[in-house]
C-alpha positions in Angstrom: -22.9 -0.5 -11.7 -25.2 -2.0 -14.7 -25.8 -5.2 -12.6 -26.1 -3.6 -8.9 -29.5 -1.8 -9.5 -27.6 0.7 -11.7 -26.3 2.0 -8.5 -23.3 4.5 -8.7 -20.3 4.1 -6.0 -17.8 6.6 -4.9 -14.1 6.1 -6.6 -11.3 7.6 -5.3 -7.8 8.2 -6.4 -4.8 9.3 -4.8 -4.1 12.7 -7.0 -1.1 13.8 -4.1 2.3 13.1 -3.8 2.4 10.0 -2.4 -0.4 8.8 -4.6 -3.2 6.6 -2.8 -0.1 5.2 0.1 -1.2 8.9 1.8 -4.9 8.1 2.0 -5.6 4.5 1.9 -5.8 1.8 4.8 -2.1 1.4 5.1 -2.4 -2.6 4.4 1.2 -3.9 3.3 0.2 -7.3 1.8 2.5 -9.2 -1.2 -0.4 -11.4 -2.0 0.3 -15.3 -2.7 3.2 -17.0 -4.1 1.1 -18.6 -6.2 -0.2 -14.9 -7.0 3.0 -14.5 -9.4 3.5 -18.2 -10.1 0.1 -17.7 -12.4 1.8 -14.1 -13.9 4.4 -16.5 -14.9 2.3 -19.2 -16.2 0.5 -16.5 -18.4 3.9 -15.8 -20.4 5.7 -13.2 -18.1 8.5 -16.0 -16.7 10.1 -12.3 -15.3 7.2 -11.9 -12.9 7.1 -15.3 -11.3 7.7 -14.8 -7.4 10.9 -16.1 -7.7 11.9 -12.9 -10.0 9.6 -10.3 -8.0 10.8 -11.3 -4.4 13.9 -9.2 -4.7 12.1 -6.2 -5.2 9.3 -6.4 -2.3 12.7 -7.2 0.0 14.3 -4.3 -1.8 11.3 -1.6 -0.7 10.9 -2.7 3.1 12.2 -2.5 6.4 9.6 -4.6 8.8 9.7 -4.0 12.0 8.5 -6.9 14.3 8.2 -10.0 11.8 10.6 -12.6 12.5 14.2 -13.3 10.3 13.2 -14.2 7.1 14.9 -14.8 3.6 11.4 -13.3 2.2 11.2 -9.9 4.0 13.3 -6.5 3.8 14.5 -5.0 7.1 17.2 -2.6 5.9 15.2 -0.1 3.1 13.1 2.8 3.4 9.7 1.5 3.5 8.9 0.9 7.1 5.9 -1.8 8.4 5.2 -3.5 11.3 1.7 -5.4 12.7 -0.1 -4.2 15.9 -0.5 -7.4 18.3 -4.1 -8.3 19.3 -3.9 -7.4 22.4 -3.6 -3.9 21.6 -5.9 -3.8 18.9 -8.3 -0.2 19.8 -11.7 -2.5 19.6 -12.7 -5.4 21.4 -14.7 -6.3 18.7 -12.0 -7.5 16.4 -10.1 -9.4 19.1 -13.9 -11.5 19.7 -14.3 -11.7 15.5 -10.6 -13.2 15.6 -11.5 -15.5 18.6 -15.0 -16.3 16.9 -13.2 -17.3 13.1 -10.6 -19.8 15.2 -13.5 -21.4 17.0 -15.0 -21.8 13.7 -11.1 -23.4 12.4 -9.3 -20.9 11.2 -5.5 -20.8 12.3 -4.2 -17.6 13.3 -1.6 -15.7 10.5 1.1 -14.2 12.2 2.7 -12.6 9.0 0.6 -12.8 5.7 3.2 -12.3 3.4 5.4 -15.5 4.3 5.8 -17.5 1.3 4.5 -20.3 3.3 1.2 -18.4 5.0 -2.2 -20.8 4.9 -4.3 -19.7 2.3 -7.3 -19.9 4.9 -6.6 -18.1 8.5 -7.2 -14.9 10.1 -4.2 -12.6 9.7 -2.7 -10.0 11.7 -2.0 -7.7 9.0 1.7 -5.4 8.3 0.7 -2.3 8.1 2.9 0.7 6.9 2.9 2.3 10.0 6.2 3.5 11.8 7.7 3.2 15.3 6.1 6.9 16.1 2.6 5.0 14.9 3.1 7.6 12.2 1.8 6.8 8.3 4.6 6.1 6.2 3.9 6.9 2.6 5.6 6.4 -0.7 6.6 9.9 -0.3 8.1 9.7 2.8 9.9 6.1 1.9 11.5 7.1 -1.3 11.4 10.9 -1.9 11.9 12.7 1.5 12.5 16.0 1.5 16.7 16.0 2.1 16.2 13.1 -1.1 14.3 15.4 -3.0 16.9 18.8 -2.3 19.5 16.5 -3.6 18.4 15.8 -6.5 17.5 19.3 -7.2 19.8 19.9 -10.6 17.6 17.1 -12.2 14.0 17.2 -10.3 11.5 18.9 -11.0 8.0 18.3 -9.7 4.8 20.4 -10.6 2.1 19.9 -8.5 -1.6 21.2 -8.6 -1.0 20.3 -12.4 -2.5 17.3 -14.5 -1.5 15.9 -17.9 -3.4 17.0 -20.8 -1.7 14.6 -23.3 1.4 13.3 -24.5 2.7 14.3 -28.0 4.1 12.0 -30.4 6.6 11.6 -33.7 6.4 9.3 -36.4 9.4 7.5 -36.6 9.5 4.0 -39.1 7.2 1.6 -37.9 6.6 3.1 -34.3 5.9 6.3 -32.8 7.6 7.8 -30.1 7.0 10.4 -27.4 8.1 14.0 -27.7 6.4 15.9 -25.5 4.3 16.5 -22.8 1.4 18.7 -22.5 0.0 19.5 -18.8 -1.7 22.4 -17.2 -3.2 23.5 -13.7 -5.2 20.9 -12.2 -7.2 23.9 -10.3 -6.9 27.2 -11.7 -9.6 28.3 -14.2 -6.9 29.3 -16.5 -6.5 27.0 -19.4 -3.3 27.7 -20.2 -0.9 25.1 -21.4 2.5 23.8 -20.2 5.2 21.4 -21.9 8.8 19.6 -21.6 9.9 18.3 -24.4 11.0 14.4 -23.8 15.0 13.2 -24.1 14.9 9.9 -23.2 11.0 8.1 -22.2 7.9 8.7 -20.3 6.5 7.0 -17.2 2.8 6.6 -17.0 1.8 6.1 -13.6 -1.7 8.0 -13.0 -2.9 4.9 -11.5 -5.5 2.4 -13.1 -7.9 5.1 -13.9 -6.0 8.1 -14.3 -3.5 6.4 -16.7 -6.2 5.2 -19.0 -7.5 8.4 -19.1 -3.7 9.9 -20.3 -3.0 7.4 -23.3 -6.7 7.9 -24.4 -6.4 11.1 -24.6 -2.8 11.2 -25.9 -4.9 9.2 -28.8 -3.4 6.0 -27.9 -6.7 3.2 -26.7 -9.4 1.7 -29.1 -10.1 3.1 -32.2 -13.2 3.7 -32.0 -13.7 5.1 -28.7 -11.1 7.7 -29.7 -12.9 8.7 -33.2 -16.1 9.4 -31.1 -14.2 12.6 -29.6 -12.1 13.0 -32.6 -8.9 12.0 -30.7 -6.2 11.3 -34.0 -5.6 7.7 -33.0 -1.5 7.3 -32.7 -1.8 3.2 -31.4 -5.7 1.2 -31.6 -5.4 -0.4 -28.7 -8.6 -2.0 -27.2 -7.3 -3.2 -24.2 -6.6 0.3 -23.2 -9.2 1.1 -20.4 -11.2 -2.1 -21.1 -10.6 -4.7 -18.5 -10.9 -3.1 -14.8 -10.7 -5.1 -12.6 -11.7 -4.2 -8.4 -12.0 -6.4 -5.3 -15.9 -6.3 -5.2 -17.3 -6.0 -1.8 -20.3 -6.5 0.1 -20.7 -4.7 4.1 -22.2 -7.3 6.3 -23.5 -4.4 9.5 -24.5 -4.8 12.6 -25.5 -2.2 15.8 -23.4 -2.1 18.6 -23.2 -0.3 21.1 -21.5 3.3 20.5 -18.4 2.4 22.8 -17.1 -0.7 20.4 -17.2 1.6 17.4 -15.2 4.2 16.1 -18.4 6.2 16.2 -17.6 6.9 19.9 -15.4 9.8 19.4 -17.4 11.5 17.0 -20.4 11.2 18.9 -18.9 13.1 21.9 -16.7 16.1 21.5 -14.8 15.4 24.7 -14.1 11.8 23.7 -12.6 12.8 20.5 -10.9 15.8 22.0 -9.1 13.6 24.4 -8.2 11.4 21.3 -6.8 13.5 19.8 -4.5 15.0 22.3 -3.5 11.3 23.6 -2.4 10.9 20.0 -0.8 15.1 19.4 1.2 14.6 23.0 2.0 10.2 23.4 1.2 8.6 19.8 -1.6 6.4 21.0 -4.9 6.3 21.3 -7.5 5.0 18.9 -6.3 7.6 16.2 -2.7 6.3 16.3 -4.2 2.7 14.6 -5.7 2.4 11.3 -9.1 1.1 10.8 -8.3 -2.2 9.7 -5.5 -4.2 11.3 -6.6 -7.8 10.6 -9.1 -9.9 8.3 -10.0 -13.4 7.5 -8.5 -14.6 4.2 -10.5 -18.2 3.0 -10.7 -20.2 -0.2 -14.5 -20.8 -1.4 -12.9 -24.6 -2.3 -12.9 -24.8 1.5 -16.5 -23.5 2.3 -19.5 -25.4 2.1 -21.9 -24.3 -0.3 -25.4 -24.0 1.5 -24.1 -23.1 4.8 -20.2 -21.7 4.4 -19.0 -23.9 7.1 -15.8 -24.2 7.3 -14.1 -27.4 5.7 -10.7 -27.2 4.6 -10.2 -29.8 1.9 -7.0 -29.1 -0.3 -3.8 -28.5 2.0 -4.2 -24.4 3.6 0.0 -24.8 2.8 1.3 -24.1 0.1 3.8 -26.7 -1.3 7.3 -26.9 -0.6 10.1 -25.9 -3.2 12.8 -27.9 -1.1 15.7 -27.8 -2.7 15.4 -24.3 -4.7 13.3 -26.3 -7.2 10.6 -24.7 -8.6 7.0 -25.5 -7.4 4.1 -23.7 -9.4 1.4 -23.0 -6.9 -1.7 -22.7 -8.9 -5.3 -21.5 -7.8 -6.0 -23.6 -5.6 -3.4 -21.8 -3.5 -5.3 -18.9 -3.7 -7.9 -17.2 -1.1 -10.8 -15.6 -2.9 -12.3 -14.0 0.0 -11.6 -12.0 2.5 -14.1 -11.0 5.6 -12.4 -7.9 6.7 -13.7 -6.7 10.6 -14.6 -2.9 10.6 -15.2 -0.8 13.8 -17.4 0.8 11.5 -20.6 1.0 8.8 -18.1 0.5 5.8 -21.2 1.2 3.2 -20.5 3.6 0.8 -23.3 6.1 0.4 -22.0 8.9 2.7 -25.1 10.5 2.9 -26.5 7.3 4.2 -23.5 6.8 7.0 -24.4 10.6 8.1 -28.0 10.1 8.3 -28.5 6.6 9.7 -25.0 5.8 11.2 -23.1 8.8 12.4 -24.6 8.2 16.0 -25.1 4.9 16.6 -21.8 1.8 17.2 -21.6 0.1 14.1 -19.4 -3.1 13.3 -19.2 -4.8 9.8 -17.8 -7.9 8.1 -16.5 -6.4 4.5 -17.4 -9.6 2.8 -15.2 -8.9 -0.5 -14.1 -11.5 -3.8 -10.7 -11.5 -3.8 -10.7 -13.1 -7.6 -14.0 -11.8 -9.1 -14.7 -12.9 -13.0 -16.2 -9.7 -13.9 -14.5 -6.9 -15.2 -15.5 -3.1 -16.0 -14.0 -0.1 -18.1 -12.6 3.3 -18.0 -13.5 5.8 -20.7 -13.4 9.7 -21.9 -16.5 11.6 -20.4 -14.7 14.0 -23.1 -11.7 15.2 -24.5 -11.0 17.8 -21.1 -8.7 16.6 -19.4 -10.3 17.7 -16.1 -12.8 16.2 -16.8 -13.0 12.5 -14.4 -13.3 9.3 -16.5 -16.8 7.5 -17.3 -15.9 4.3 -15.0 -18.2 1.0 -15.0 -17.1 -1.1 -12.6 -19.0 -4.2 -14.1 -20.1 -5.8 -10.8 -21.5 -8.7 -10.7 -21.9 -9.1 -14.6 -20.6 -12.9 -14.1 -22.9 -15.1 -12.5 -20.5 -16.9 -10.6 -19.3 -13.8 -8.7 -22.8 -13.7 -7.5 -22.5 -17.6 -6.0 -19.2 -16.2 -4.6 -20.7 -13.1 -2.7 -23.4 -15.3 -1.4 -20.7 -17.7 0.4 -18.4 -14.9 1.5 -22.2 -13.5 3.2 -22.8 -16.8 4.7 -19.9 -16.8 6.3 -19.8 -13.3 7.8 -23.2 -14.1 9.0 -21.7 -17.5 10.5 -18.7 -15.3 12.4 -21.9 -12.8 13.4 -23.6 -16.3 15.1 -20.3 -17.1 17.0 -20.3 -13.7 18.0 -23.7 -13.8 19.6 -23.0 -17.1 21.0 -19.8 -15.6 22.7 -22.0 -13.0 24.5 -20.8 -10.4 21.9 -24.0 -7.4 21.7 -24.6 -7.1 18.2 -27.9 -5.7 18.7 -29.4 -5.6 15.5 -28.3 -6.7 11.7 -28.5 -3.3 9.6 -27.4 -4.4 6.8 -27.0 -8.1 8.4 -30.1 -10.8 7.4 -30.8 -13.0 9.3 -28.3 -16.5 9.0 -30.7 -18.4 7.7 -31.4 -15.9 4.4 -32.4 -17.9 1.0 -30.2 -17.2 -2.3 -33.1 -14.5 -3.7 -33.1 -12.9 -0.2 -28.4 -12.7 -0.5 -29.1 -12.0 -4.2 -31.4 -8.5 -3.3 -28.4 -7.4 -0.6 -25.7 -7.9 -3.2 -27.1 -5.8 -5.6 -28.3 -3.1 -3.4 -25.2 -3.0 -1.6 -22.4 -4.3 -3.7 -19.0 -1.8 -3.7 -16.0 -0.7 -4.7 -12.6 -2.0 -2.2 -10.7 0.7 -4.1 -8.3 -1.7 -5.6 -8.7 -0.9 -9.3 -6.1 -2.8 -11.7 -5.5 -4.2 -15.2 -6.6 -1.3 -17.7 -3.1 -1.3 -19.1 -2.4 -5.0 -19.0 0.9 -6.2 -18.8 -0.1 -9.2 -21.9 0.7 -9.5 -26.0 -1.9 -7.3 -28.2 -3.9 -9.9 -29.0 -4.4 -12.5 -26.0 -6.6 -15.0 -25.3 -7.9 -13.3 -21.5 -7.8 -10.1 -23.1 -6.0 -7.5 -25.2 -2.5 -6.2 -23.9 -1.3 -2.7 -23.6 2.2 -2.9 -22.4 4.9 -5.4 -22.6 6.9 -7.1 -20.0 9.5 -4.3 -19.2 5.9 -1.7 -19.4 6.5 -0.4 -22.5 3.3 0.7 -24.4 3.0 -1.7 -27.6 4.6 0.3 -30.7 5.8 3.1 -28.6 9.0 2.3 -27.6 10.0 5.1 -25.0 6.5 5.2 -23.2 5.9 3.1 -19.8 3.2 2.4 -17.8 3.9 1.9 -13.8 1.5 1.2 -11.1 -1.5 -1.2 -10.7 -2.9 -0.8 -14.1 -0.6 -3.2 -15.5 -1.3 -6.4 -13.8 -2.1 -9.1 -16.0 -4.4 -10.3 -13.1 -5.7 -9.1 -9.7 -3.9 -10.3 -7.0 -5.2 -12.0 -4.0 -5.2 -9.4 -1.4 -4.6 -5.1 -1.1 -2.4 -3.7 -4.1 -0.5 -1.0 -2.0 2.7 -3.7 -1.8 2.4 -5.0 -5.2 2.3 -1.6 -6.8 5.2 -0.5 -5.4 7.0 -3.6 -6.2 6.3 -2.7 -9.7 7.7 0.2 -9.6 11.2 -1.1 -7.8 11.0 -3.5 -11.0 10.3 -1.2 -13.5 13.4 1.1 -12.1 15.4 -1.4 -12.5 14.8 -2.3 -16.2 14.5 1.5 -16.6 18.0 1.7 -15.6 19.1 -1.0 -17.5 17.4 0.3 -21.2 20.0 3.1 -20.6 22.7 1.3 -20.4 22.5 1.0 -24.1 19.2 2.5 -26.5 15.7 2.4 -25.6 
């Protein structure tokens, strides 16, 4: 991070079946309607909400949300929210109490089509009645799915991709083969299948990057420094990450509000974990994060982040099935997410200042950040991890941003203290009244990644005026006509809120179309 006191900061990526839905937060959020309206209004009229709704309905089955044209309740993907009253912390009931003293409404269910843009939410989480994770891999390849399919699945694991192999065939190439080999044994030998009909890319929006690069499809250049034969210059390949920048806002507490309290005594955390092993409760049957504050900057002030909703918190109306473009203004860019924990991310840091004392943080993160990063080839070894810059904070304005989503973590912290809460001490907290320079020096020395990397294979033409496209609208690399990309790497902008949702209603689309290409030739 160039602009963050050429800090580094710890990427991770879901390299298990399942992908990142078996590690991450669990978070099932759609984003805005206004979200896809703007996909729409940037030349992909088949991602508008209108045409993308079918296919988030299509994926879940919620729980506890009330009857609703917009949500799913009959498919494999379970999710349901955890009331308040049983959240495992008292401190995230007092931060909700705190933001709706301060005017926020609560959100019973964030992915309404007619949620405020600025409220705390209660979040869906994919979570089942046995308060058991529900991943991708449970949701749509179980094991009796899987055994079915036997005759025509086949799925290698402990392997990674070295490259794809291509023909030459008129104007375009196409893929023939694929190249993989063990992801862990010291061996280096090779593996292939040879292709019949098309490809899916969907490493995620580092990993797949990394596969067309080294399959010699990315920029020209970047591909002749580690004499890669280039098959398709594409620049846009790898060149326009995009991440929910984040900035932890950390208080002391005391131990028993924090989720330090069961690793700080081994009889607490047994009895955890047996409550959870025998009766599926307990503080290890919830995730971490089960609500956050979502806000548009339009409706902050700008010295003191007060709270002062100006354009409607509603989005409009369609009324009669007409069709009503909701724009940016529709759109939260922050989002103060309350942590029962440090949430910085230097582990050694968390081990050595943290792992015995309560901690509680605001995740003050920018939900529509200007600046952008890259992924490129540390070399031509496929086990080797990608060189990522994450680009933080290389736009000015993400920096005025950052300072309002701070003010106003540090404005939830006052309400907190006026409520009788005990935060004790600010950690990485300043004081409220902090100048610019003061925010400025706590951005860049604690800026981080929200681990919601998109947009390195964006869906957009080759040449574009935001930035160069990789794939088209049905995800097909440009000028290889049986080669897809498929997960978050293709958005054509970040959405508003956690990707685990969107991605998968990528992939619900991109079956579809998928299906329908073999209906007649790719």
């Amino acid at each position: 991070m160039k602009e963050c006191d050429d800090r580094k900061s710890l990427i991770f990526r879901g390299d298990v079946l399942g992908g990142s839905s078996r590690v991450n937060a669990m978070v099932y959020t759609r984003g805005s309607v206004a979200d896809y309206d703007i996909w729409s209004s940037m030349g992909h009229p088949e991602w508008s909400y209108e045409k993308v709704l079918p296919y988030f309905k299509k994926a879940e089955m919620v729980l506890d949300q009330s009857k609703s044209d917009a949500r799913g309740r009959s498919d494999p993907w379970i999710n349901q929210t955890i009331e308040p009253s049983n959240w495992p912390f008292r401190v995230v009931r007092v931060a909700k109490e705190c933001a709706e003293a301060l005017g926020f409404h609560h959100i019973t269910d964030t992915n309404s089509t007619d949620a405020l843009c600025d409220g705390f939410a209660t979040l869906d989480l994919t979570i089942d009645q046995n308060m058991q994770r529900v991943s991708t891999l449970e949701a749509f390849l179980p094991r009796e799915t899987a055994l079915k399919r036997e005759k025509n699945l086949s799925i290698c694991t402990a392997s990674i991709v070295s490259r794809i192999e291509f023909s030459r065939e008129k104007a375009n190439s196409r893929a023939k083969r694929v190249h993989f080999q063990s992801s862990i044994s010291k061996s280096r030998k090779t593996f292939s299948v040879n292709v019949k009909k098309e490809v899916i890319v969907c490493s995620g929006a580092t990993g797949s990057p990394q596969v067309l690069m080294l399959s010699g499809i990315g920029p020209r250049k970047h591909l002749e420094e580690h004499d890669i034969d280039v098959v398709r210059d594409l620049p846009g390949v790898g060149s326009e990450l995009w991440d929910h920048v984040s900035v932890p806002v950390t208080w002391e507490v005391p131990v028993v509000e924090s989720v330090t309290y069961i690793a700080t005594s081994p009889l607490k955390g047994a009895l955890e974990f047996f409550k959870y092993l025998l009766t599926r409760t307990g503080v290890l049957s919830f995730p971490f994060q089960v609500a956050s504050l979502f806000v548009r900057s339009s409706s902050l002030d700008d010295q003191t982040s007060e709270f002062t909703p100006g354009i409607p918190s509603k989005p409009p109306d369609p009324g009669d099935g007409a069709s009503v473009l909701r724009n940016h203004d529709h759109l939260p860019d922050i989002e103060i997410m309350p942590l029962a924990t440090s949430a910085v991310d230097d582990l050694e840091e968390h081990k050595a200042r943290f792992a015995k004392i309560g901690v509680f943080s605001f995740l003050a993160t920018l939900l529509r950040p200007k600046s952008r990063g890259t992924v490129r080839l540390r070399s031509v070894d496929p086990l080797d991890r990608p060189k990522v810059e994450l680009g933080f904070m290389a736009d000015a304005e993400d920096i005025a941003l950052a300072r309002k989503a701070i003010r106003l973590s540090l404005r939830l912290g006052d309400e907190m203290k006026a409520q009788g809460f005990p935060l004790i001490r600010g950690i990485t907290a300043p004081e409220s009244t902090a100048n610019d320079a003061e925010l400025d020096a706590l951005i860049k020395s604690r800026a981080r990644t929200t681990y919601h990397y998109s947009s390195t294979c964006r869906m957009a033409p080759e040449i574009d005026p935001l930035a160069p496209g990789v794939v088209d609208d049905a995800l097909r690399v440009h000028g290889i006509p049986n080669l897809r990309v498929c997960d978050a790497s293709i958005f054509p902008h970040i959405i508003s809120t956690h990707l685990q949702a969107p991605v998968v209603m990528v992939a619900e689309k991109c079956a579809d179309m998928i299906k329908e290409s073999h209906a007649t030739k790719i």
